[in-house]
C-alpha positions as CSV (number, residue, x, y, z in Angstrom):
1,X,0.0,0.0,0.0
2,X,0.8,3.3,-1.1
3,X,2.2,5.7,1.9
4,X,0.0,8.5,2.1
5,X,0.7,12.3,3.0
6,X,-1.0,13.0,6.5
7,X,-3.3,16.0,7.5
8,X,-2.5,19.6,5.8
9,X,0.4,17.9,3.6
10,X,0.5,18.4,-0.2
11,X,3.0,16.3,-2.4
12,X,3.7,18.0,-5.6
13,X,6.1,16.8,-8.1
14,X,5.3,18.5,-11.3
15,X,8.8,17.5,-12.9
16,X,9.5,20.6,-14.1
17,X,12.5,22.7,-14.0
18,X,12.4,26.3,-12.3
19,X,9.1,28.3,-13.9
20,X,10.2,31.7,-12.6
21,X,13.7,32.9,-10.5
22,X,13.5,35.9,-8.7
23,X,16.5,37.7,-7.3
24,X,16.3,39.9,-4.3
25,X,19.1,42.5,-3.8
26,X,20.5,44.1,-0.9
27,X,22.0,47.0,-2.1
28,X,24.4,48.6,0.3
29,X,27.2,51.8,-0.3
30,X,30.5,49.1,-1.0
31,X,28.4,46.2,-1.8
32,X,25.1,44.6,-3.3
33,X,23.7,41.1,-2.1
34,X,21.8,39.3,-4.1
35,X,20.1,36.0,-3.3
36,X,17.5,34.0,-6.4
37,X,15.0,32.0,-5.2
38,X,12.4,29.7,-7.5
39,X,8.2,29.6,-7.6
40,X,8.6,28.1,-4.5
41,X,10.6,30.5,-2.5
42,X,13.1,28.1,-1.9
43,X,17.1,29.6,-2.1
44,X,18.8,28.6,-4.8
45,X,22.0,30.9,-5.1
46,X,23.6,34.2,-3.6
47,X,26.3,36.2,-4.6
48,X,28.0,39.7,-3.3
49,X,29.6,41.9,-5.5
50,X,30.8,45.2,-5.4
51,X,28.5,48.4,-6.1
52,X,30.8,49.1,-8.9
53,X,29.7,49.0,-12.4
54,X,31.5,45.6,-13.0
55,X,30.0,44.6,-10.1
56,X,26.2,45.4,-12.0
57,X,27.5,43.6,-14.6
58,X,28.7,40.0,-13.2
59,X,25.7,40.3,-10.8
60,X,23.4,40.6,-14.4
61,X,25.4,37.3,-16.0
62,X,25.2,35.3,-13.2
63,X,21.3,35.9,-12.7
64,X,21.2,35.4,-16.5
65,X,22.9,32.1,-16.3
66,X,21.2,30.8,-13.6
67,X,17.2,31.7,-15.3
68,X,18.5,31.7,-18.8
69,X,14.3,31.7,-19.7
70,X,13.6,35.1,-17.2
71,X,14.0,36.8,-14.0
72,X,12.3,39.3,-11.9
73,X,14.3,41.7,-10.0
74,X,13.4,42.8,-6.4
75,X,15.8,45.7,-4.6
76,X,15.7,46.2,-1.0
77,X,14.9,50.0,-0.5
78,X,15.6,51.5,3.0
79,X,13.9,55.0,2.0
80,X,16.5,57.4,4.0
81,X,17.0,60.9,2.3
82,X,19.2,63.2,3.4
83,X,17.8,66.0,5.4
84,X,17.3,69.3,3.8
């Protein structure tokens, strides 16, 4: 027999690769973080690079490479002006 899932659990296996990647940055005055997670939230990479425009630009191939089919970007915002 079969196991089945218990109460409130939900097996899926759809057997498809990542849909949709979305990479959150943490964008800070030396450095950017960046973390991509799939549909399902789950971490899948991070990478730090320096708030330089090289930096931009190894942070755009690697999100590239790792959701050749699409990303969504997300930046963290932390809204402070300067006064005046």
């Amino acid at each position: 027999m079969p196991a089945v899932p218990g109460p409130g659990c939900l097996r899926v296996d759809l057997g498809l690769e990542t849909l949709m990647m979305v990479v959150g940055v943490d964008p800070h005055e030396q450095s950017h973080t960046a973390v991509a997670a799939d549909e399902l939230g789950r971490k899948k990479a991070q990478k730090t690079v320096r708030a330089r425009r090289d930096g931009h630009r190894e942070l755009t191939a690697w999100a590239r490479e790792l959701a050749p089919a699409g990303r969504t970007w997300r930046w963290r915002t932390c809204g402070m002006w300067p006064a005046g």
